[in-house]
N, C-alpha and C positions, 0 to 999 in steps of 0.2 A: 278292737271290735272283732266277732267271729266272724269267719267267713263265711259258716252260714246265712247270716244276717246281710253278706254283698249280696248284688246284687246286678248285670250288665246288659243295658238296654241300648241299643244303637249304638253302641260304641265309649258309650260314657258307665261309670258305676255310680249305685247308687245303693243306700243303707234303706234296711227296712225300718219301719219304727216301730216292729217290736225289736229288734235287736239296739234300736236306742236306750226303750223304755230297760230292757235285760241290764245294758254295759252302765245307766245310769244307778239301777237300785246298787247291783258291785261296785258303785263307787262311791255311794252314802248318799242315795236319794234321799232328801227329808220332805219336802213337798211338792206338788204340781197343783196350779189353783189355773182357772180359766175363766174368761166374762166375755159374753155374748155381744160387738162392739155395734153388729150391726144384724139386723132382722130381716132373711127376706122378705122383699115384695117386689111388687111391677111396679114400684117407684124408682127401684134403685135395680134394677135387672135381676133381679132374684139373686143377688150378691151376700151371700154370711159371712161376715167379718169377726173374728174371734181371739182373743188374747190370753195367752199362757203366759203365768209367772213359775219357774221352775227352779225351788232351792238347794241346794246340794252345801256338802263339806265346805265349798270352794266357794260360795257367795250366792247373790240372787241371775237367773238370768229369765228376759221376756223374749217372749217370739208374737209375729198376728201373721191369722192366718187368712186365707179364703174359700170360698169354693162357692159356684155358679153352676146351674144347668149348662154352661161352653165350656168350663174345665175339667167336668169329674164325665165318670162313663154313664149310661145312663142307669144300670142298679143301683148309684151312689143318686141318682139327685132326690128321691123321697130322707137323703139324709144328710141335705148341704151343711146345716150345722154341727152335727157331728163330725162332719168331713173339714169344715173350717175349724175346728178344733182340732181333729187330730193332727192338721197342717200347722196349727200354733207349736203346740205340745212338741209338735217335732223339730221346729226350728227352734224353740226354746233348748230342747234336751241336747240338739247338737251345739250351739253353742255351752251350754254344760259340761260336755265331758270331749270337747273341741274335736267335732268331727268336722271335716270339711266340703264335703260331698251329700248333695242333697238326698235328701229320704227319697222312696219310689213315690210313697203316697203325697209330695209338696206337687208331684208333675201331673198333670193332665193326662186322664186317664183314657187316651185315645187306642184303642186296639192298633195291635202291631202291625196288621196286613193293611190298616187304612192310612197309613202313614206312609206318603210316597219319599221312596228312598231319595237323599241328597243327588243331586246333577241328573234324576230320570224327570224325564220330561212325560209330563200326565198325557196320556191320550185323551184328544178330546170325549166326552161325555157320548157324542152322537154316534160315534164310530165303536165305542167300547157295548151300546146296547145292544147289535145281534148277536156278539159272539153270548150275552148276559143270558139273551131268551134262549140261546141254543142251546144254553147249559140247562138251562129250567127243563126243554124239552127231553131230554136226557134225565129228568130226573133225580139232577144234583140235590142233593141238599140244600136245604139255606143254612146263614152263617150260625145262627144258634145253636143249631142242633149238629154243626159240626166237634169236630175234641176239643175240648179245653185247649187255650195255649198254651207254652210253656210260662209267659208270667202268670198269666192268673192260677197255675200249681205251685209256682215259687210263695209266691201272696199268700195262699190259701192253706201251705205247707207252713209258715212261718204265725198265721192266724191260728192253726188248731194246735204249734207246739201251745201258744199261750192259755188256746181252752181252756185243753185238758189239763195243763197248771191249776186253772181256775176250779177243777173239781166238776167240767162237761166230759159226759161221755164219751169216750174216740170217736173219731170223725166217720167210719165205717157203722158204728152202733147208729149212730143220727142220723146218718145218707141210705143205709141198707146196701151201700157199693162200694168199692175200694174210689180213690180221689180220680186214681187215670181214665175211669170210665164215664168221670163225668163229661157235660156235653158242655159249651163255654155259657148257655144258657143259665146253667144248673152252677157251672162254677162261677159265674155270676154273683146269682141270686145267694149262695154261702158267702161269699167274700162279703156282702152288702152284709147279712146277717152277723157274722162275725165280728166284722171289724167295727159293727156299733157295740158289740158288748167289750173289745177291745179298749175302745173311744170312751 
């Protein structure tokens, strides 16, 4: 696997799955088929359930996947079905060509600053609001409209090598700005765009 395609989040790595979909076709992909297992609704928690069958030189293999409005961020949930496929796709492909370490896109797409780090202790909720309003009175920004983080330009950076493979415009031509300028909002709302023509 390139090590473009790693990837290291809290301490653990993980593979994108475009660097799945890449290391699979160089190794004699012959097909990826997929079936829709389950439908959201509010019967079932707005849960999509999906299964890849993924054939290659080497035999057949299957992955199922998921994805809900509680595990993906919230630019992915207008595309939990997509997102529960490309979680199939991806665990199918890694058993394919035996990678062992989960894709980025199998984890729950929780922003990295809301994830409290292991052994910190959350301040309570009551005590963390005046320092919140002080910051508003100051003028802070909110969190959208702060920079990208560095995953979502990892993600976003490994989504447009496969674009522009695809015959889209550079990523610069379609944004009117380089990737660093954008705001986590904006690199958002591409990453959600992308990764369905990806998907």
């Amino acid at each position: 696997m390139r090590e473009e395609y790693m990837i290291e989040r809290g301490g653990r790595r993980f593979v994108l799955y475009a660097g799945l979909l890449d290391e699979a076709h160089a190794r004699g992909l012959r097909s990826i088929e997929t079936e829709l297992l389950q439908v959201p609704g509010s019967d079932n928690g707005e849960v999509a359930i999906a299964k890849a069958v993924v054939r290659t030189e080497e035999g057949k293999f299957s992955g199922i996947g998921d994805a809900s409005p509680g595990n993906v961020g919230r630019a992915i949930i207008p595309h939990i079905i997509r997102m529960a496929e490309t979680r199939a796709k991806a665990r199918a492909l890694r058993d394919a060509i035996n990678i062992g370490v989960a894709a980025l896109e199998e984890i729950g797409d929780e922003p990295e600053e809301a994830a409290p780090a292991r052994g910190r202790v959350e301040q309570p909720r009551a005590q963390a609001q005046p320092r919140e309003q002080a910051g508003e009175s100051r003028g802070e920004l909110p969190k959208e409209a702060l920079p990208a983080t560095r995953k979502q330009l990892n993600y976003l950076e490994a989504l447009i090598a496969d674009a522009v493979e695809d015959g889209l415009p550079k990523f610069e031509e379609m944004v009117g700005k380089p990737i660093l300028e954008l705001t986590r909002a904006e690199a958002s709302e591409w990453i959600a765009r992308l990764s369905g023509k990806a998907a």
